[in-house]
C-alpha positions in Angstrom: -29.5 53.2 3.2 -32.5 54.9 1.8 -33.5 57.4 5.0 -36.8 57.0 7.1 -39.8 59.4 8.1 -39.7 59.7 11.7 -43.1 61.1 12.7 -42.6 62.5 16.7 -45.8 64.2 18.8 -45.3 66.0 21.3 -47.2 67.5 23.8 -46.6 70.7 25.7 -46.3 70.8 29.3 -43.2 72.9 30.3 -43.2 74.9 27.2 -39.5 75.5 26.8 -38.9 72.0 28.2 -40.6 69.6 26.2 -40.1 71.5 23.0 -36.7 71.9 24.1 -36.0 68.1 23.9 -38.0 67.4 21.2 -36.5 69.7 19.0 -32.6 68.4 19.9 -33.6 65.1 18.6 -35.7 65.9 15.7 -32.5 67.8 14.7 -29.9 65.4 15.6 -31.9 62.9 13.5 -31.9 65.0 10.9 -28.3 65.9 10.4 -27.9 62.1 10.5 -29.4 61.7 7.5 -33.5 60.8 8.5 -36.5 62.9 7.6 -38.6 64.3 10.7 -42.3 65.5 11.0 -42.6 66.8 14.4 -46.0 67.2 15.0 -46.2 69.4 18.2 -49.3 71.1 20.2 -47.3 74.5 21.0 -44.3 75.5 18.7 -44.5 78.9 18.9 -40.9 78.8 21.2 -39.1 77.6 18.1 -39.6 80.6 16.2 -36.5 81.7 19.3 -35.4 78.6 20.2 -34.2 77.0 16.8 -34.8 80.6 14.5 -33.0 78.9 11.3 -35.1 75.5 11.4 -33.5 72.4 10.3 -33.3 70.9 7.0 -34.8 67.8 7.1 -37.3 68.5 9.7 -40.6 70.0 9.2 -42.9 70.8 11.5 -46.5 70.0 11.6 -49.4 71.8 14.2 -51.1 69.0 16.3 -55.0 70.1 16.1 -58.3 68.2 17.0 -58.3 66.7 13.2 -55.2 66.7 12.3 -54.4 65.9 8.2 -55.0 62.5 6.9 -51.1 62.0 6.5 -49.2 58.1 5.9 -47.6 57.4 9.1 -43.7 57.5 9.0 -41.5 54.3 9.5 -40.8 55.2 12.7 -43.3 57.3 15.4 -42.4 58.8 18.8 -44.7 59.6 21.4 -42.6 62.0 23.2 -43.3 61.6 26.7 -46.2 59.3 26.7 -48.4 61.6 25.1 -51.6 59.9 23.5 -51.4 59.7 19.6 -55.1 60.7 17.9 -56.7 57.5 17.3 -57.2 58.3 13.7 -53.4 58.1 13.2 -52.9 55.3 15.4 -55.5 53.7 12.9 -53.5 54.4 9.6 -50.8 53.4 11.6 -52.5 49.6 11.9 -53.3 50.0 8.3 -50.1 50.8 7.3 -47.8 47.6 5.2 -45.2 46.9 7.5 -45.8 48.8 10.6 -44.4 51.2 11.7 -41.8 50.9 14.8 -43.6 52.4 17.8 -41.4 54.3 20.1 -43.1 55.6 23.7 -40.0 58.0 24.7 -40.2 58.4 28.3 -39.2 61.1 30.5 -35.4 61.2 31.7 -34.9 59.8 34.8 -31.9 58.3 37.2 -34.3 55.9 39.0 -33.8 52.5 39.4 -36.8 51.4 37.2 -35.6 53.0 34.2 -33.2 50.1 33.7 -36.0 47.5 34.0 -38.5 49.3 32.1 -36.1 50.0 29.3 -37.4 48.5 26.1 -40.0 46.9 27.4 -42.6 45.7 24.5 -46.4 46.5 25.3 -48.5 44.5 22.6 -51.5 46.7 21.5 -54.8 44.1 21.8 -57.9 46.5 21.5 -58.8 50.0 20.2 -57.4 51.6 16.9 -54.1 49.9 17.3 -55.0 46.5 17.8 -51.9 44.6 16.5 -49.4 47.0 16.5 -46.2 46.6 19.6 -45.3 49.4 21.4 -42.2 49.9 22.8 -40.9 51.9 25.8 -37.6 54.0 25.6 -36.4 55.3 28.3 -33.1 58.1 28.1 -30.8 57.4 31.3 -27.7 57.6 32.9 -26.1 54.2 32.6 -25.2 51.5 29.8 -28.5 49.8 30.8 -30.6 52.6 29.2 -30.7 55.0 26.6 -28.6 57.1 27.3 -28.3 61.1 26.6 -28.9 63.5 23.3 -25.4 64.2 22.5 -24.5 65.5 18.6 -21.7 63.7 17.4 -19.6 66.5 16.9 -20.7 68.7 20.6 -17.3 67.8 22.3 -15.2 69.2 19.8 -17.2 72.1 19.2 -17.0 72.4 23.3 -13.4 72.5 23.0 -12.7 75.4 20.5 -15.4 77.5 22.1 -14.0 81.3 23.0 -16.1 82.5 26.1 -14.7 85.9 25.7 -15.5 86.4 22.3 -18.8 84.7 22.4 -19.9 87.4 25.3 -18.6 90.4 23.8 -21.1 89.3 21.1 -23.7 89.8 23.1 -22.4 93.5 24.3 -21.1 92.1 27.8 -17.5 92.6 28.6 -16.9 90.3 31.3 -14.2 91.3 34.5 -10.5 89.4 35.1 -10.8 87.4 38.4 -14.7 87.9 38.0 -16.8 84.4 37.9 -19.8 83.6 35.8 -23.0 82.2 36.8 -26.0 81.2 34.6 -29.5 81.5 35.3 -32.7 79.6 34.6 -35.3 78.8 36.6 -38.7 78.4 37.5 -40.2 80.8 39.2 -40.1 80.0 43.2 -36.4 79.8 43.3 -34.9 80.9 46.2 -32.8 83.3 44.2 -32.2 85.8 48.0 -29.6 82.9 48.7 -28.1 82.7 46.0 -27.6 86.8 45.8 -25.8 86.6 49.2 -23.1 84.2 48.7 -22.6 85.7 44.9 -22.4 88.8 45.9 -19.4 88.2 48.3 -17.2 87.8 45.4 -17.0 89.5 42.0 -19.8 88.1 40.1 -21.3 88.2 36.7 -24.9 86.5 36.5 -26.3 86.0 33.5 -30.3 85.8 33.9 -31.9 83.9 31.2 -35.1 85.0 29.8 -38.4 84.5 31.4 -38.7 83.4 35.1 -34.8 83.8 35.7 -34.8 87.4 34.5 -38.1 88.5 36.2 -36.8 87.0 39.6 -33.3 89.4 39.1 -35.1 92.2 38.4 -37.6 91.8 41.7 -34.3 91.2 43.7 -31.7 93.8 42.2 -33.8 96.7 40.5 -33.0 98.4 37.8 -29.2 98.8 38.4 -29.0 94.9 38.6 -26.0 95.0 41.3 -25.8 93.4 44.7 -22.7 94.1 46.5 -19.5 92.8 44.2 -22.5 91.0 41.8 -23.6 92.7 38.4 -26.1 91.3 36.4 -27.1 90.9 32.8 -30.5 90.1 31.2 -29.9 87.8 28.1 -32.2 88.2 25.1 -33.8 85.0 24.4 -31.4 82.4 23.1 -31.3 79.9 20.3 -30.5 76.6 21.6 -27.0 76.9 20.4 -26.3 79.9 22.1 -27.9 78.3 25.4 -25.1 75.7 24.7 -22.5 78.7 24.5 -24.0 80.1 27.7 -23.4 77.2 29.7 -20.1 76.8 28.2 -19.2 80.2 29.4 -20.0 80.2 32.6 -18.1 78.6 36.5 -21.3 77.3 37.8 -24.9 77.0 35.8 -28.2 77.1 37.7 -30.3 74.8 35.5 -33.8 73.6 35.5 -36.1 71.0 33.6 -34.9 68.0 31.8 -32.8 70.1 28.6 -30.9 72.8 30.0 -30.3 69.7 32.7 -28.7 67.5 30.1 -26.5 70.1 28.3 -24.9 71.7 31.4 -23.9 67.8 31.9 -22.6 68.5 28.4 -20.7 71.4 29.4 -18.4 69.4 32.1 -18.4 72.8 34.6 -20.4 72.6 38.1 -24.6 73.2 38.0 -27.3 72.7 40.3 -30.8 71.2 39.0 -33.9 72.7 39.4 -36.2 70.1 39.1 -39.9 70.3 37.5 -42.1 70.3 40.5 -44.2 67.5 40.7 -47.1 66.6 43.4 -46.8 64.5 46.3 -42.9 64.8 46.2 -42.2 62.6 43.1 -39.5 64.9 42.1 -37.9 64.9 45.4 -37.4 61.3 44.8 -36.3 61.9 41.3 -33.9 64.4 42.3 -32.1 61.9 45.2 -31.9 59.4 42.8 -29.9 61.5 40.3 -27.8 63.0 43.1 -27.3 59.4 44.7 -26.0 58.7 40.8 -23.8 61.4 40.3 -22.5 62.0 43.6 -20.6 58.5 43.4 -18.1 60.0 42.0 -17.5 62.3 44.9 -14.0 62.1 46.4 -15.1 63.3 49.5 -17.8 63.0 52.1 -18.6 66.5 53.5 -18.3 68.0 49.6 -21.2 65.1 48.7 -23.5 66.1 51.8 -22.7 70.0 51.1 -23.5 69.5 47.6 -27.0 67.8 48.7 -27.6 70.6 50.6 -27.1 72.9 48.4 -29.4 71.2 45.8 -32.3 70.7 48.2 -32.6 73.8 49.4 -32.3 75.2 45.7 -35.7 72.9 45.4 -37.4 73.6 48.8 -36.5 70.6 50.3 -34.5 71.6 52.5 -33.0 74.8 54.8 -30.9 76.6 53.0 -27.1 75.2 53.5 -24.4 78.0 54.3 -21.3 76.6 53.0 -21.5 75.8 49.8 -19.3 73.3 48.3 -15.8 73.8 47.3 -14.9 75.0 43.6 -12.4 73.1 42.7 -13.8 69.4 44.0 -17.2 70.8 42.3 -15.3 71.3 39.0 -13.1 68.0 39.4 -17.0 66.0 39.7 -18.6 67.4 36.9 -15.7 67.1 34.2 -15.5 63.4 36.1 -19.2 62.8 35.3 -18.9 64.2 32.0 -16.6 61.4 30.9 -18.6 58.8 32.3 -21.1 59.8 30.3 -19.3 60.0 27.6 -18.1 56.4 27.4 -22.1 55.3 27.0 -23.6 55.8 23.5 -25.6 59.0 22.6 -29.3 58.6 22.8 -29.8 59.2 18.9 -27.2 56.4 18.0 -29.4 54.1 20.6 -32.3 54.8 19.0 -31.5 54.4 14.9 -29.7 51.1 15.9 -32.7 49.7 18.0 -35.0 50.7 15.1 -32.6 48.4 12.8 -32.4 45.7 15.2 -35.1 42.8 13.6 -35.4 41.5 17.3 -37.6 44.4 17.6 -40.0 44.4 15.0 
């Protein structure tokens, strides 16, 4: 099969975020065989985030007039952003079509499963004609599931965590647990401090917010009690992987860093992207209500609630935090659920071949 031009905008809201995403599919697509333009408002986090580029992908700057280009056979607006009408135009012009994909934001709600593929004729303006069609990533068979490369497990499995630290310079302590770090800014890191610090800890502070909030708490010696810490350069989204992969417990936030510590089958916590009038709170309960399912146990659930509510500022904090080895025994649990549902790339390439679609 002759590959397709996928054409995907994007729009940047939480810089590392939506880029973040973005880029993960662009590049999955890619080393499946397509040919991506992503056409993105803000890419100067790739030149640290994906340093080597991808064959098969290029990447295009999104300004007021952007170039006069043939649309691809497939384009993504990633996260409902708002094609230029001149595109959407050439896009109507264009002999057949192409497929119009509105990727939504991920979400464990329970509309995501009716909403999924949902076709939304276009009947006025420059894409009079055209279909739209809305994609929505997700948690269940009923959706489209999660970015996941084909061959992330197995590269999961012969990961070395020691090695991969002491290429980074850190030497890391027998009996000593590791804890990732990233976060927005208003995390209530003090908590998190005092019950680390109780035990021998390694935290590893991501760039950004996540460092600058370690540095505020711990100074310059970055200890608290029986905790150490390490400021991490900025990492390529592989390494990010390798972080997670490293670690006992990953503090995540955002919708990326969200999916791949689900990837990584250890416990995390979500921060969640702030939104008004509480919409991620619900967002957040529906997830947890989700994933906690799985939960062989009660009081671990409710503590693990806790514990993720207060991390968001919806709650006191919660003293005891859950246990370690139920916490490990969920996430490798959840982690195989997902597994059994197809990847998110997969879904998409075989709903863009599916002639019930066009």
């Amino acid at each position: 099969m002759t590959a397709r031009l996928w054409d995907l905008y994007c729009r940047v809201v939480d810089n590392w975020g939506d880029v973040g995403v973005c880029w993960r599919l662009a590049a999955d697509l890619a080393a499946r065989g397509e040919s991506v333009r992503l056409r993105i408002d803000d890419a100067s986090a790739l030149a640290w985030m994906a340093p080597h580029g991808m064959p098969g992908v290029g990447v295009l700057p999104w300004t007021a007039a952007p170039p006069d280009l043939e649309p691809g056979d497939v384009v993504i607006e990633m996260f409902g952003c708002r094609l230029p009408d001149a595109f959407v135009a050439r896009m109507a012009a264009r002999t057949p079509p192409p497929r119009w994909i509105n990727l939504e934001y991920l979400s464990a709600e329970d509309y995501v499963e009716r909403s999924h593929r949902l076709r939304s004729p276009q009947t006025t303006g420059p894409g009079a004609g055209l279909v739209k069609w809305f994609y929505y990533p997700g948690f269940t068979p009923a959706t489209g599931g999660l970015i996941r490369e084909p061959d992330l497990m197995q590269r999961r499995a012969a990961f070395d965590a020691r090695t991969w630290l002491r290429s980074l310079g850190i030497e890391p302590d027998d009996g000593e647990q590791r804890i990732s770090l990233f976060c927005y800014p208003g995390a209530p890191l003090e908590r998190l401090l005092d019950a680390a610090a109780r035990t021998p800890t390694l935290l590893l502070a991501t760039t950004g917010a996540a460092a600058d909030l370690v540095r505020s708490h711990l100074g310059s010696d970055l200890r608290c009690g029986r905790l150490r810490a390490v400021v991490l350069p900025a990492l390529s989204q592989t390494d990010y992987d390798r972080l997670l992969w490293a670690c006992d417990l990953n503090f995540v936030r955002g919708e990326d860093s969200f999916v791949r510590a689900q990837w990584a089958g250890v416990p995390f916590v979500w921060q969640i992207y702030p939104q008004a009038d509480d919409v991620h709170a619900r967002k957040l309960h529906a997830f947890l209500d989700r994933h906690l399912a799985l939960a062989d146990d009660a009081a671990f659930a409710a503590r693990l609630r806790a514990l993720w509510s207060a991390w968001n500022g919806l709650a006191p904090a919660h003293e005891a935090w859950p246990e370690r080895g139920r916490w490990s025994a969920l996430a490798r649990d959840w982690r195989e659920t997902l597994l059994r549902q197809a990847d998110l790339t997969t879904q998409l390439i075989a709903f863009v071949d599916d002639s019930r679609y066009n």
